[in-house]
C-alpha positions as CSV (number, residue, x, y, z in Angstrom):
1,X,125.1,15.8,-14.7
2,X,126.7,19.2,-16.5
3,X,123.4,20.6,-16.1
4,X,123.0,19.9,-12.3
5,X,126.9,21.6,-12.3
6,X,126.0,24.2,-14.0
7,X,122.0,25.3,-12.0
8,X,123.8,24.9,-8.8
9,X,126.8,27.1,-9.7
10,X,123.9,29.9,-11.2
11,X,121.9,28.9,-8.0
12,X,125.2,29.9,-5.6
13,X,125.9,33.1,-8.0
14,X,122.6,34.1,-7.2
15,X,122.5,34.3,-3.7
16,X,125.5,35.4,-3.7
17,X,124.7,38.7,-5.8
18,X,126.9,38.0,-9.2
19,X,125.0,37.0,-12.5
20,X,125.0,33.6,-13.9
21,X,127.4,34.7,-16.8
22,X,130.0,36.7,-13.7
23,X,132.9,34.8,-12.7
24,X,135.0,38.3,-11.2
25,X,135.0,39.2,-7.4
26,X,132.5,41.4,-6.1
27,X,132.3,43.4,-3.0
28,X,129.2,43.5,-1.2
29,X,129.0,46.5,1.8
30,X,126.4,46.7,4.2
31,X,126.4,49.3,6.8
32,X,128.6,48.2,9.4
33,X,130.6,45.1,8.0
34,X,131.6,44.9,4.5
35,X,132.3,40.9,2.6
36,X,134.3,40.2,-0.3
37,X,133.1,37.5,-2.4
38,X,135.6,35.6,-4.3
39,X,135.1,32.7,-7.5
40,X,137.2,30.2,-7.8
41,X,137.0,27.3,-10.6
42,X,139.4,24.2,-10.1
43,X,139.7,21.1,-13.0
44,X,139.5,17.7,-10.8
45,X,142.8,15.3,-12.1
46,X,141.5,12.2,-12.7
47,X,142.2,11.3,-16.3
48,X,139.2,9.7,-17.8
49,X,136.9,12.2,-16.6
50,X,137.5,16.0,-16.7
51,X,134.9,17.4,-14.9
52,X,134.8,21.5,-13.4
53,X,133.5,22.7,-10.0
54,X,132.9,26.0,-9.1
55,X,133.0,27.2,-5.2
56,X,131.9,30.3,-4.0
57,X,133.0,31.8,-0.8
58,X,131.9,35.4,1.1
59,X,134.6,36.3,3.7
60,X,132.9,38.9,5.9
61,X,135.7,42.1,7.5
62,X,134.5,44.5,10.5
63,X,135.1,48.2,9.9
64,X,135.7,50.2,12.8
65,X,133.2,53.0,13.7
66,X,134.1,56.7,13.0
67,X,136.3,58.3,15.7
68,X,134.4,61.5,16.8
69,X,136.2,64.1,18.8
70,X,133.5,65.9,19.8
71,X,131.2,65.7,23.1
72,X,128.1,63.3,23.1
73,X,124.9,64.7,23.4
74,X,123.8,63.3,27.3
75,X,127.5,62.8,28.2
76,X,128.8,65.0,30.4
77,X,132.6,66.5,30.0
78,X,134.9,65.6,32.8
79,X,135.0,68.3,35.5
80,X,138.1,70.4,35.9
81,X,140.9,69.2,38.3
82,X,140.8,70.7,41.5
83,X,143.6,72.8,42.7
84,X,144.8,72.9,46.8
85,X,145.6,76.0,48.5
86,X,148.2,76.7,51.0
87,X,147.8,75.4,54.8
88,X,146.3,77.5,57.5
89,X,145.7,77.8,61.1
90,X,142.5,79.1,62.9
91,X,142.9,79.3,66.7
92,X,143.8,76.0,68.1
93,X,142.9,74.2,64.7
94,X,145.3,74.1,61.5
95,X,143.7,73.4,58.3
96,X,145.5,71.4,55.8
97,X,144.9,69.4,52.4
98,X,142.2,72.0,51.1
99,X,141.0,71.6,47.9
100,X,138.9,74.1,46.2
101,X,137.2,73.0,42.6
102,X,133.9,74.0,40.5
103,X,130.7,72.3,41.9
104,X,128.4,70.7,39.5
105,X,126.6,73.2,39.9
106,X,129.1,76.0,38.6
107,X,129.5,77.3,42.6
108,X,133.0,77.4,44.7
109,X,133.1,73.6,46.3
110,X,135.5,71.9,48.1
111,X,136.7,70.4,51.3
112,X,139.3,70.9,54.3
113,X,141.1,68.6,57.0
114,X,141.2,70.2,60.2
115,X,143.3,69.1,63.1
116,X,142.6,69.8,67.0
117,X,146.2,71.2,67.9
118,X,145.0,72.1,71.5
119,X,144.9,70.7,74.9
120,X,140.9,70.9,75.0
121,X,138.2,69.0,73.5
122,X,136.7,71.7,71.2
123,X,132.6,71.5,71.1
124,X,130.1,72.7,68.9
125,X,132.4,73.8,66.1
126,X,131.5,77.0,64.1
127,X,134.2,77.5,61.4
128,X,133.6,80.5,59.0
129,X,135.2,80.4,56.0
130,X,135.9,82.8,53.0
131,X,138.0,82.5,49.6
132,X,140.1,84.8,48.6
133,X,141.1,86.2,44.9
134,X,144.2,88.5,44.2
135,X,144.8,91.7,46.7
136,X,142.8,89.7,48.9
137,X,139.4,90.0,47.3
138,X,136.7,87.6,48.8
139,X,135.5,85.7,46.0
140,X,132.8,83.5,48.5
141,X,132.4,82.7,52.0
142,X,130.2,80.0,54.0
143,X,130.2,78.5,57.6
144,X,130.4,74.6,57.9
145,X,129.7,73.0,61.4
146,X,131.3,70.2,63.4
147,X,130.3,68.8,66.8
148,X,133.4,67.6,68.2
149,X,137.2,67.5,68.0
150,X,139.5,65.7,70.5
151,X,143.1,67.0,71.7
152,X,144.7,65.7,67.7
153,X,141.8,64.3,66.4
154,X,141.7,65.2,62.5
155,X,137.9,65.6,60.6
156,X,137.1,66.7,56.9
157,X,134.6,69.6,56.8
158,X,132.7,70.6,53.3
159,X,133.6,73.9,51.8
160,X,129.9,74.6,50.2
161,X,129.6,78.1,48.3
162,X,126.9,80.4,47.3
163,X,129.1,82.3,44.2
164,X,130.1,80.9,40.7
165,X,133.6,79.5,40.6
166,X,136.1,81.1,39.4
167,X,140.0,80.6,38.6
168,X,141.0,83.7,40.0
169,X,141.1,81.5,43.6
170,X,144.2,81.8,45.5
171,X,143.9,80.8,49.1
172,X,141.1,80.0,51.8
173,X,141.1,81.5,55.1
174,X,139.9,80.0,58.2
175,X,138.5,81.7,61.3
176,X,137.3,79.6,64.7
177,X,137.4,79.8,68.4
């Protein structure tokens, strides 16, 4: 019966990495988890009999993955905020809540609401557009069409632009009939 005890305690060191003659811890790491494995031997009470049994347990702990602060390879940084510029009028239309930013593809973007302040319906909308840098510098300019506007209707129009963006921004100005 001891030597039953005894194979199946130096079968369960075994797989569990110690030798047969070990009875310390030992820490076992792989590469993402890492497991501690601990021997402990108890002495059963009864009096006639003293007999020993030896259990072996591996208590597995996740490590957490490196922190990098650097950018993924394939993941793309998160664009700029955009910045507004100051309300303008154009004729019978005032332009309001325009944002300028950097397109994805490193050109002036944005967009602009525009409100029919008028009596008339306005038709066929032609509204030229330009951004202006410091001193009054024109930094880009585009046109972007509309096809109708009621007497307070409101629309969005696209601000697309030909130049590279740049900061030195300060305010868009409007031109339409």
């Amino acid at each position: 019966m001891r030597r039953r005890v005894l194979a199946l305690a130096a079968a369960v060191a075994l797989v569990a990495g110690c030798s047969s003659g070990d009875d310390g811890s030992k820490t076992v790491a792989g590469p993402q988890t890492t497991g501690t494995t601990t021997t402990t031997t108890t002495t059963a009470p009864p009096p006639t009999q003293t007999r020993q049994t030896t259990r072996t347990s591996t208590t597995p702990t996740q490590t957490e993955p490196p922190i990098t602060t650097k950018t993924e390879p394939g993941i793309a940084p998160s664009p700029p905020a955009p910045r507004t510029a100051p309300p303008s009028r154009a004729g019978a239309l005032r332009f309001d809540r325009i944002v300028v930013l950097e397109g994805s593809d490193g050109r002036f973007a944005g967009h602009a609401n525009m409100t029919n302040q008028g009596a008339a319906y306005l038709n066929g909308l032609r509204i030229a557009w330009r951004i202006l840098g410091p001193n009054g510098v024109e930094l880009d300019r585009g046109v972007s069409r509309w096809p109708n506007l009621a007497p307070g209707e409101t629309a969005t129009i696209e601000l697309d632009g030909s130049r590279a963006y740049s900061d030195a921004w300060v305010r868009v100005r409007f031109e339409a009939p």
